[in-house]
C-alpha positions in Angstrom: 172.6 -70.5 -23.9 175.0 -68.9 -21.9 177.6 -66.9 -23.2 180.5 -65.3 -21.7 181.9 -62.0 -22.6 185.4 -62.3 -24.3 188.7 -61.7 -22.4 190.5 -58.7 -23.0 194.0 -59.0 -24.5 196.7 -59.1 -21.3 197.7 -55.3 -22.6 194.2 -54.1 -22.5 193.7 -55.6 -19.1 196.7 -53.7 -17.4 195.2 -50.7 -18.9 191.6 -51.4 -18.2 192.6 -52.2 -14.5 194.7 -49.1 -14.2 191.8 -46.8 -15.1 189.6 -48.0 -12.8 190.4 -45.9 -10.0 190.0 -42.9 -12.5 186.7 -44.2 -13.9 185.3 -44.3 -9.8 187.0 -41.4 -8.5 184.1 -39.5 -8.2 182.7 -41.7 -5.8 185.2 -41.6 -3.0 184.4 -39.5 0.0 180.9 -40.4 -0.7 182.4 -44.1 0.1 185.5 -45.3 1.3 188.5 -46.6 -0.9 188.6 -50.0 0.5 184.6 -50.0 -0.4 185.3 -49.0 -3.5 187.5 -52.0 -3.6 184.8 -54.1 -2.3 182.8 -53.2 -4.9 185.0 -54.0 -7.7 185.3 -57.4 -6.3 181.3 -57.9 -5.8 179.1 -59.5 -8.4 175.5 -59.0 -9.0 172.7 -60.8 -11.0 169.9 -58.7 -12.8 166.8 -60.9 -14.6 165.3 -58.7 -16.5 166.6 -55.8 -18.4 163.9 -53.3 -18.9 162.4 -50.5 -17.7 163.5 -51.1 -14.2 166.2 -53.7 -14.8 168.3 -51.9 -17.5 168.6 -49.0 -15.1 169.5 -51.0 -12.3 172.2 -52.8 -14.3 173.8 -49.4 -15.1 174.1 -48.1 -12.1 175.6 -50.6 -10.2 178.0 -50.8 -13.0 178.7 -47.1 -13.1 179.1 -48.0 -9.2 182.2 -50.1 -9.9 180.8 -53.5 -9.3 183.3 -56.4 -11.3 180.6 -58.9 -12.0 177.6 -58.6 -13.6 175.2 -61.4 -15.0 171.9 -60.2 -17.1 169.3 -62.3 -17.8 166.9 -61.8 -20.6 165.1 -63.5 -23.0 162.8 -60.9 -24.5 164.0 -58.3 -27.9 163.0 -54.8 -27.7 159.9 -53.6 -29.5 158.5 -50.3 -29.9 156.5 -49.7 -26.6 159.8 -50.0 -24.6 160.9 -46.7 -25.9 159.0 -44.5 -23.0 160.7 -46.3 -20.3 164.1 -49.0 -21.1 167.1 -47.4 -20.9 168.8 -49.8 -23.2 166.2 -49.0 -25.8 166.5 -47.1 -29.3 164.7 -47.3 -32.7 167.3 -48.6 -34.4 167.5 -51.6 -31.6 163.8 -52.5 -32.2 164.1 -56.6 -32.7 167.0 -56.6 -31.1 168.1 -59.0 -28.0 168.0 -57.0 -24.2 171.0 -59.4 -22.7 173.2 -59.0 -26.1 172.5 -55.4 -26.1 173.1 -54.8 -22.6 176.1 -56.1 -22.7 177.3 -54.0 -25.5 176.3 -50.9 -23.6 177.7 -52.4 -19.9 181.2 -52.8 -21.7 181.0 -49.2 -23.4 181.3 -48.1 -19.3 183.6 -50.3 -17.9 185.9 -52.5 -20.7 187.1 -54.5 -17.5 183.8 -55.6 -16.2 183.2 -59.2 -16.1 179.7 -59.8 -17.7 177.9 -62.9 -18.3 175.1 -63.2 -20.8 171.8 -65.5 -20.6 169.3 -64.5 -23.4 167.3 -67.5 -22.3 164.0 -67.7 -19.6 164.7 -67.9 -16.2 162.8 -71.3 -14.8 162.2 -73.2 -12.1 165.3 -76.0 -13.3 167.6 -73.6 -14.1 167.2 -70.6 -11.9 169.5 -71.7 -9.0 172.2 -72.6 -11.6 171.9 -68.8 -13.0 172.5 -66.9 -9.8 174.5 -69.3 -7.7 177.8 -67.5 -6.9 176.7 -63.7 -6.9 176.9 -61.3 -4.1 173.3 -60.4 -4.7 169.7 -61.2 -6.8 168.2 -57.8 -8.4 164.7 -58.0 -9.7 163.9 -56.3 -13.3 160.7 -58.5 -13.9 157.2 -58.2 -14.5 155.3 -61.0 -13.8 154.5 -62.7 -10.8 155.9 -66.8 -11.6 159.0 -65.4 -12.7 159.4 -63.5 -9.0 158.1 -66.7 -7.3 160.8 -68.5 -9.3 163.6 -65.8 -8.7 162.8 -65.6 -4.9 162.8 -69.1 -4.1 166.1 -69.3 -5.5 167.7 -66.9 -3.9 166.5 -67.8 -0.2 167.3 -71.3 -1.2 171.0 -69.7 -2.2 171.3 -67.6 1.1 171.9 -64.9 -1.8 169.7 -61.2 -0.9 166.8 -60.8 -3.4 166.3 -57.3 -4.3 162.5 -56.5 -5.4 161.0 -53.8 -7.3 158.0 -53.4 -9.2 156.1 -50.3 -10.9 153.1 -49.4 -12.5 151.0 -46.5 -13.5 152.8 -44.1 -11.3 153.5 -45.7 -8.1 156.6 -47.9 -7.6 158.1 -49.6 -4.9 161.0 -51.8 -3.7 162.4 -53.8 -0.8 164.9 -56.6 0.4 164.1 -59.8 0.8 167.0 -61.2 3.1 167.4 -65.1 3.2 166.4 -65.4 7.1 164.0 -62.8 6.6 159.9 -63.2 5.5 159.4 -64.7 1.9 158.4 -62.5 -1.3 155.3 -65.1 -1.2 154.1 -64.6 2.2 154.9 -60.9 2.1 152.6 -60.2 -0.7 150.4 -63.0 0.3 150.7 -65.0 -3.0 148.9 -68.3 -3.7 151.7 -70.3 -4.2 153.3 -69.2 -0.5 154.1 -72.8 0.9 153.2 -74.9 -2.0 154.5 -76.5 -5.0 154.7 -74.6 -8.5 152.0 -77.4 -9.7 150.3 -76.5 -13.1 147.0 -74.6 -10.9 149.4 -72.7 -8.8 151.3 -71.6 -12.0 148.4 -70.8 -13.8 146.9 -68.6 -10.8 150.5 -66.9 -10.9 150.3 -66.4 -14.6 146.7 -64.7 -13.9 147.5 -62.4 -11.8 147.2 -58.9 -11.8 149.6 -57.2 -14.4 149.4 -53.5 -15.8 151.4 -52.6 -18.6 151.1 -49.0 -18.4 153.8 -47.4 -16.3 155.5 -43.6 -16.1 159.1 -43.8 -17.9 160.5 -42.0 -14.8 158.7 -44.4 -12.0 160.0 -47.5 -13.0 163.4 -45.9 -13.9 163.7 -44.5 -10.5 162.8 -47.7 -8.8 165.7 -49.4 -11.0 168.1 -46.5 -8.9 166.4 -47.6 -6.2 167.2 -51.0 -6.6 170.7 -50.7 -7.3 171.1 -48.1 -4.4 169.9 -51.7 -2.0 172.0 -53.3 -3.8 175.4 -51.4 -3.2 174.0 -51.0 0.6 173.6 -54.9 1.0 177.1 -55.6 -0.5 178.8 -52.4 1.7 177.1 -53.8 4.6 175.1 -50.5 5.2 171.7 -49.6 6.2 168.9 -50.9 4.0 164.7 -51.3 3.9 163.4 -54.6 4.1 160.2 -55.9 5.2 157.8 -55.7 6.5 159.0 -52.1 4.6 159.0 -51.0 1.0 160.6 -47.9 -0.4 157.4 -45.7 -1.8 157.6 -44.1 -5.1 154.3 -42.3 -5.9 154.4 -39.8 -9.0 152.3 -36.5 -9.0 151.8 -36.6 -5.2 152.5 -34.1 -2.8 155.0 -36.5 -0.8 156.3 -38.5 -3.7 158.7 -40.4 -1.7 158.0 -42.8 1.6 159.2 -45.4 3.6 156.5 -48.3 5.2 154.8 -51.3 4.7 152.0 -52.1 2.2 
């Protein structure tokens, strides 16, 4: 179910609001004031709040954004310790969304957050991230980016895309006039209806859990560095380009196509 995050008290709000400039002071000269301002009236959607999505969460926060909306259905377990920000021992069992939002509003006690601890699907998806500035992707499967994408090009809303594994990463922009996630990457179910083969092909596809702690943490900064770029209106790498993250290599970083 959806769940929205409390309002302050009216006092705490005044105060909350009047600290804000404070809390992103740091970040003026690098931007402007009135994008700063921007910011704080831009809201983003994150599905997936992992090793790549719980990064990118934070740092658009800690970037002053005013909305936020995390989507996750999944509780941590033990493996997640190499590599989710939002993971501890003592949070093993624990909800991602619920404890996300706990750590969100620990930065910024004004942000506006919205809580789904529930799948993201084909019948709901468009429901989930209708109204937000921009789509950023934490997930790890294949249907679930199908799903994601189609909704946001459907939307007109920019889909940000990341994935890592082993110790490669990458991530791009998928803009709504711009070439689908499915036909970038070639997909089965490019053109077609999610029909139970489709979904089952999606569901086979290719996954790897092992991944570096630092690769898929620095394509979640990666990801929420497009995202502030879309929502300023600066420069940013879409396709047929990908931002290159490749650990343990003598040019670890790159920008090109597949």
């Amino acid at each position: 179910m959806i769940r929205m995050a409390k309002a302050l008290p009216s006092g705490r709000r005044k105060q909350t609001h009047s600290i804000y400039p404070m809390m992103f002071s740091r970040n003026i000269g690098a931007i402007t004031q009135w994008e700063q301002e921007a910011l704080a009236g831009s809201s983003v959607v994150v599905v997936g709040c992992g090793g790549i999505g719980g990064i990118a969460s934070e740092m658009v926060v800690r970037s002053g954004i005013g909305r936020i909306t995390v989507i996750d259905s999944d509780s941590f377990d033990i493996s997640n310790l190499n590599r989710q920000l939002f993971s501890q021992e003592k949070l093993i069992g624990k909800g991602k969304a619920k404890e996300a939002e706990k750590r969100l509003k620990s930065i910024n006690p004004g942000l506006k957050i919205t809580v789904f601890s529930g799948q993201l699907t084909e019948k709901n998806a468009a429901k989930l991230i209708r109204g937000h500035g921009i789509v950023v992707d934490g997930l790890d499967n294949a249907l679930g980016r199908v799903v994601l994408s189609r909704a946001a090009k459907d939307l007109s809303i920019p889909y940000v895309f990341g994935a890592a594994e082993r110790t490669k990463g990458y991530s791009t922009v998928f803009t709504p006039h711009g070439i689908s996630f499915e036909r970038m990457f070639n997909l089965p179910s490019n053109g077609k209806d999610l029909n139970k083969a489709i979904v089952e092909r999606l569901e086979k596809a290719q996954r790897c859990d092992a991944v570096l702690g630092v690769v898929a943490n620095m394509i979640g900064c990666i990801e929420a560095m497009q995202a502030v770029s879309v929502l300023l209106n600066k420069e940013f790498i879409q396709p047929p380009n990908l931002i290159h993250v490749s650990a343990f290599e003598t040019i670890p970083f790159r920008v090109g196509p597949l």
